[in-house]
N, C-alpha and C positions, 0 to 999 in steps of 0.2 A: 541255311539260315535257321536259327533257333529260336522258336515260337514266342520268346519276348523280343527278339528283334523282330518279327514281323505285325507281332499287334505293334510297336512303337512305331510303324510308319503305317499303321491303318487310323482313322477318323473313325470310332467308334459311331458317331452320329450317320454314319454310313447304314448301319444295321438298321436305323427307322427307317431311314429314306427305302433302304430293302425294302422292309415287312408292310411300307406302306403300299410301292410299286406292286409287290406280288399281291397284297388284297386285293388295291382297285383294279390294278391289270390295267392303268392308263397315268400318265405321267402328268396330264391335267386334273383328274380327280385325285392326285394320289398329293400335286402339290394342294390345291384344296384344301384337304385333311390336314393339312399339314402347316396350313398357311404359308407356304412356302410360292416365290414364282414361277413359273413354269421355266423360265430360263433357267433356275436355281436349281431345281430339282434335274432336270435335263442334264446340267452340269454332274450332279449325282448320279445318274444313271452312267453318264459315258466313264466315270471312277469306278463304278462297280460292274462296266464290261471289261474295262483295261484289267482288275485285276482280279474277275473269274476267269478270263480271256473268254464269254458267252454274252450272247445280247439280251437275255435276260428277258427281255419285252421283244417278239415278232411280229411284224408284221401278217393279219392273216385277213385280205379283203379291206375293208372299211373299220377294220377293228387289230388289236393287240392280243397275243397271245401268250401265257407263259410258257417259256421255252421249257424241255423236259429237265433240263437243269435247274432251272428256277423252283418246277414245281418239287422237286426233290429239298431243296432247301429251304421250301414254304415251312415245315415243321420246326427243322433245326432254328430260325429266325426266331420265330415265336415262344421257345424256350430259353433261348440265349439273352432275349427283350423282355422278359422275367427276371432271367436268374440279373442282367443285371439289373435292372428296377429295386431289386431285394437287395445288390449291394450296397447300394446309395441310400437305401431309406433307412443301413442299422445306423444305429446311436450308440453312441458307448455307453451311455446312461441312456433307462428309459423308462419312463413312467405313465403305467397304462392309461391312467386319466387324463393324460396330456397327450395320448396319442392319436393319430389318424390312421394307424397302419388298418390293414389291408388282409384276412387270412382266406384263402382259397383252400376249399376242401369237396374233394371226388364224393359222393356217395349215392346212393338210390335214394328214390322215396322215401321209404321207409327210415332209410335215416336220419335224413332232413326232418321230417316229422315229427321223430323221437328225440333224439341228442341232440339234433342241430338246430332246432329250435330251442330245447331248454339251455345251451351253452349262450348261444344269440342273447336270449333274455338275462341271461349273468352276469352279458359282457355290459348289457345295454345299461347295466344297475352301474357298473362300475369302471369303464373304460368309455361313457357315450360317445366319443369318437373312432374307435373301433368299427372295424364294419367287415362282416362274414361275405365271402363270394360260393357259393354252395351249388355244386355241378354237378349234373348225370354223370355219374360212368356210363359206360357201354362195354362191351368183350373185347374192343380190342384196349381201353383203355387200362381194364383191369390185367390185360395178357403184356403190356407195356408197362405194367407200373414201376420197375424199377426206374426206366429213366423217366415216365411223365412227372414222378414223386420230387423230382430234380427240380421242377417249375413252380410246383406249387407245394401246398404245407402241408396235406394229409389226406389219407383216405379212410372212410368208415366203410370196413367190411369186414365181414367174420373171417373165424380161422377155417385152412381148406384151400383158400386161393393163391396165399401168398408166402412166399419163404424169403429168408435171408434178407429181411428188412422190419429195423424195431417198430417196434408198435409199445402199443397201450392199452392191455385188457378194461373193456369198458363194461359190459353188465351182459348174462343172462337172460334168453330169452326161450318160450314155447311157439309150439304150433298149434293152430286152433284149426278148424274145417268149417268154412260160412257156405251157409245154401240156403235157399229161399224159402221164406215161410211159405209158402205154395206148395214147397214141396213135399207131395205128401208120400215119396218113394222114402224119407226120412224122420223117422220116429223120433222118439227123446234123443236119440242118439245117434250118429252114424256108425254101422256098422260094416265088416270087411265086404260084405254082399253088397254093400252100397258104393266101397271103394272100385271095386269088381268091375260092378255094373253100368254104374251111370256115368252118364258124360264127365268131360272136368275142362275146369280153364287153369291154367299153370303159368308159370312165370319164368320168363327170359327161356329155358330149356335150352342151352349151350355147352359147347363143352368148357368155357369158363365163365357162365354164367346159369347157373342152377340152386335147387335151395334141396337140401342136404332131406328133408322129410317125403320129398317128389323120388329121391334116388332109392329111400328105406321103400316105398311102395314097392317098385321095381326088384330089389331086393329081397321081398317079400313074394316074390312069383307071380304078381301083378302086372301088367302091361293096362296100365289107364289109356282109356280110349278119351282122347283132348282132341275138345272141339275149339278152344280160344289159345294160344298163347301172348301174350300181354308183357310187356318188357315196362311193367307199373306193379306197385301192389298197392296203393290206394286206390287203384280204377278196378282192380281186381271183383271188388263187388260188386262194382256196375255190372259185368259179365254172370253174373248169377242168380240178380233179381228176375224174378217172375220164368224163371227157367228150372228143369230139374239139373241141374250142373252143380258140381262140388269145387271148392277151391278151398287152398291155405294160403292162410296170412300169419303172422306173426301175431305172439299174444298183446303186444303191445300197442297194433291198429284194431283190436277190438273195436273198442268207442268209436272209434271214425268210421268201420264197417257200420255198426249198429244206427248212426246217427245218419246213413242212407235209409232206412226205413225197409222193410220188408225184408230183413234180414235175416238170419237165425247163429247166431256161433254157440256150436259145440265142439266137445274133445272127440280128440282121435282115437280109433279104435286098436292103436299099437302106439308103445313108447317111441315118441320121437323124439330123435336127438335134438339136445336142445342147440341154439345156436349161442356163439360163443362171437359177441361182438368184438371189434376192436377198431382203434387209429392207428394205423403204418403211415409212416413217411420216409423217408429216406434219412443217411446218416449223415448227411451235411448241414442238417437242422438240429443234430444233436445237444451242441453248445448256443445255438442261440437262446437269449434269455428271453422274446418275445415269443418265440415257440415254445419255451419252457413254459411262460404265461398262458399261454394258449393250450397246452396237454392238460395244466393243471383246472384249467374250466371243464375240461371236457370230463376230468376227471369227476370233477364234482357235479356235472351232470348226469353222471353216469349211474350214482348213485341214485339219484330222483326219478329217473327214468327204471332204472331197478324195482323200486317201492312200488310205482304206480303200474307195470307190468305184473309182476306178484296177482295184484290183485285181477287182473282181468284172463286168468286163465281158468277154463270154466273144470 
């Protein structure tokens, strides 16, 4: 049977009834959610065992469990309940100020902060119904991104992690080193006796989740002795107030570190590579024109966010 003859005899509306069943793991909460009856939904379920040939829902005790086949398909549901959401909402014409779409985008802290907030206020000037969905990555999201790109509209991450998917160079950034005005193992300046010596709190430390100025240390014939690692870099200098501990942040969470109070950023005592942001998405968003709308924000934040980094590297 050939894959348009078989979606032709599937109920598409079968797929919520799926992603709803595997969330609640119960066919009463799941019609619920759904407003749907329990008879109804039940009916859905016995269509979607006939044709996994799997129960989908087991019995375990006084309660439901999903079967190992269900949880294997809990992914696949939830990207397919995307991709189609994104068929049905293009337009052939569309006009940002008249829209309600929707863009979801991967990136750390750090990103959200910088670009994705100044793109946010761009949109909010000029598309008010627009509305950003703005998510953690994590390692394995980043180590997935070709197909999670597929779901959603972009990711802000520098170059280094990802190949063979376009992107969007977005602006230049430094490394600075925040340590506690307490700390008096640190003079005007930090120096490599300092990098050497004293504790540190680092960030993510993965093998697909690291920051490019942590590797140059290492590289440098240093092994930092890290007492914190922190998968944040705006919490980051919580972990170094009122401790002799050293960390990096980007030049562009300056302000945010300093505005904790009891702060100190200074430069690093070796050129670090600077980082080289960007937006990757995948190439199925290529020709859409509300993606196009939406690179070209980001474009032009990327600029303001440039200017205002310049100036906070010490």
């Amino acid at each position: 049977m050939t894959n348009s003859a078989l979606l032709s005899r599937l109920d598409l509306n079968l797929l919520i009834s799926l992603d709803a069943l595997i969330t609640e793991r119960s066919v009463t909460r799941a019609a619920e959610r759904l407003h749907l009856s329990q008879p109804a939904l039940s009916a859905s379920l016995a269509r979607l065992r006939s044709h996994f040939g799997d129960p989908i829902l087991a019995r375990r005790g006084n309660a439901y469990e999903l079967t190992p086949f269900a949880l294997r398909l809990a992914e696949h549901t939830t990207t397919a309940l995307e991709a189609a959401r994104r068929v049905f909402e293009s337009q052939a014409t569309w006009e940002p100020a008249e829209s309600e779409r929707e863009f979801s985008i991967y990136g750390s802290d750090y990103g959200f902060t910088t670009i994705g907030r100044v793109a946010s206020e761009l949109a909010a000037e000029r598309a008010p119904g627009v509305r950003f969905r703005f998510m953690l990555h994590n390692p394995m999201v980043v180590e997935d991104a070709a197909n999670r790109l597929r779901s959603v509209d972009g990711m802000v991450l520098p170059h280094g992690f990802l190949t063979g998917l376009p992107y969007l160079d977005l602006w230049r950034d430094g490394w600075v080193a925040v340590v506690s005005s307490s700390n008096d193992a640190v003079g005007d300046q930090v120096t490599m006796e300092n990098v050497a010596e004293l504790p540190w709190v680092m960030s993510y430390q993965s093998r697909s989740a690291f920051t490019s100025a942590e590797r140059q240390i290492q590289q440098l014939g240093i092994e930092p002795r890290v007492e914190v690692v922190v998968e944040s870099f705006l919490s980051l200098p919580h972990f170094v107030v009122g401790t002799q501990r050293i960390g990096l942040i980007q030049a562009a969470l300056a302000p945010f570190a300093l505005q904790l109070g009891g702060i100190r950023v200074l430069p690093l005592p070796f050129d670090a590579t600077p980082l080289v942001n960007a937006l990757w998405w995948h190439p199925v968003h290529n020709r859409d024109s509300e993606h196009e709308w939406m690179r070209g924000l980001f474009e032009e934040a990327a600029g303001i966010v440039a200017a205002a980094a310049l100036k906070n590297v010490p």
